[in-house]
C-alpha positions as CSV (number, residue, x, y, z in Angstrom):
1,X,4.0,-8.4,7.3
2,X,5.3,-7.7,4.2
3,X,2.4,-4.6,3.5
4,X,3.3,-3.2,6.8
5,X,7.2,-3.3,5.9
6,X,6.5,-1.7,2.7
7,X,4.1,1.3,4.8
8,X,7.1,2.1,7.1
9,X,9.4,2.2,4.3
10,X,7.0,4.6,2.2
11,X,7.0,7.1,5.5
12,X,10.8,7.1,5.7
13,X,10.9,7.8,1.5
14,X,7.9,9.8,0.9
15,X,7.1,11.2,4.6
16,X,7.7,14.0,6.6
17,X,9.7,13.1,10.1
18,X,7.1,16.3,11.8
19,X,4.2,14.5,10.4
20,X,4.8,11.2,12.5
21,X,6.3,12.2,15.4
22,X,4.1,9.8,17.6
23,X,4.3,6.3,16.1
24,X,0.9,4.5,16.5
25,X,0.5,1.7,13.4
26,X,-3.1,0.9,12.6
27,X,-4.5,-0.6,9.2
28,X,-7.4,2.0,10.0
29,X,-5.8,5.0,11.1
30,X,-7.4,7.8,9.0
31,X,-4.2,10.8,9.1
32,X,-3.7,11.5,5.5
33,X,-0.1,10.3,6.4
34,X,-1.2,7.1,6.6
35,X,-3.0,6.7,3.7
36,X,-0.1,8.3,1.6
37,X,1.7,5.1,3.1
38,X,-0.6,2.6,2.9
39,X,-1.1,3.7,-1.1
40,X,2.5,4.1,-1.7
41,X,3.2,0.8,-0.2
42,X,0.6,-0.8,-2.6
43,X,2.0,0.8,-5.3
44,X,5.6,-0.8,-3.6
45,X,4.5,-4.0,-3.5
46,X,2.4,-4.3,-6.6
47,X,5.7,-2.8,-9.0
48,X,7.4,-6.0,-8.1
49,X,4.6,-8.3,-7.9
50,X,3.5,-7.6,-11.1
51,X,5.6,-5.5,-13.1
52,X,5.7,-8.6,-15.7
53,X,2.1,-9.6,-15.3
54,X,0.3,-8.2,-18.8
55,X,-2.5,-6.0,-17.5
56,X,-5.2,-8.3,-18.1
57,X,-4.2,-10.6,-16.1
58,X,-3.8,-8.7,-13.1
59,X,-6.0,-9.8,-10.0
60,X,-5.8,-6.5,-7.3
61,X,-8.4,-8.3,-5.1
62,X,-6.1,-11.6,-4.5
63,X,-3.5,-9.2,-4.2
64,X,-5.7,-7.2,-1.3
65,X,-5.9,-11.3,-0.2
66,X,-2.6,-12.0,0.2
67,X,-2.0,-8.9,2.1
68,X,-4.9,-9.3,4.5
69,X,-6.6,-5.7,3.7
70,X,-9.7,-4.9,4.2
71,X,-12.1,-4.3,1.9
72,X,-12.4,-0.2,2.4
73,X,-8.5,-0.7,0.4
74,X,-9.8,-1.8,-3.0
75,X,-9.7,1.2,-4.6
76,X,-6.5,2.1,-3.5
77,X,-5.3,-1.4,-4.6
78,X,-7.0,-1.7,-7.6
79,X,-4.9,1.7,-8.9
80,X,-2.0,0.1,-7.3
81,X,-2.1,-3.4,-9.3
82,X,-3.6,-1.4,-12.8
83,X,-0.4,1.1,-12.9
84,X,2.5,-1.4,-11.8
């Protein structure tokens, strides 16, 4: 819930309205739109989860856990946790 809160919210910041004009959510969907959101809500998420969290202790795949995303997001998420 919280991941797809923060990917709405990254579409109404860092989005184009033209861009989205029919709205069809999907954890898959492969428009780069979407996965401008889904990395910006990462990067969302992961500045509050662990902006006080020394780097080295930094785990980006319980954070993909705790989310529930899929494995084909680790990249995305490891960048997102190592620059919070």
């Amino acid at each position: 819930m919280a991941f797809r809160l923060a990917h709405e919210l990254s579409h109404i910041l860092f989005g184009s309205v033209e861009q989205n004009r029919v709205y069809a959510f999907s954890i898959g969907a492969t428009k780069s739109s979407e996965r401008i959101a889904h990395e910006q809500a990462m990067h969302i998420i992961a500045k509050y989860v662990f902006q006080d969290t020394p780097v080295e202790y930094r785990n980006y795949i319980n954070f993909m856990e705790s989310l529930g995303l899929p494995s084909y997001f680790e990249d995305m998420a490891r960048e997102a946790v190592m620059q919070a």
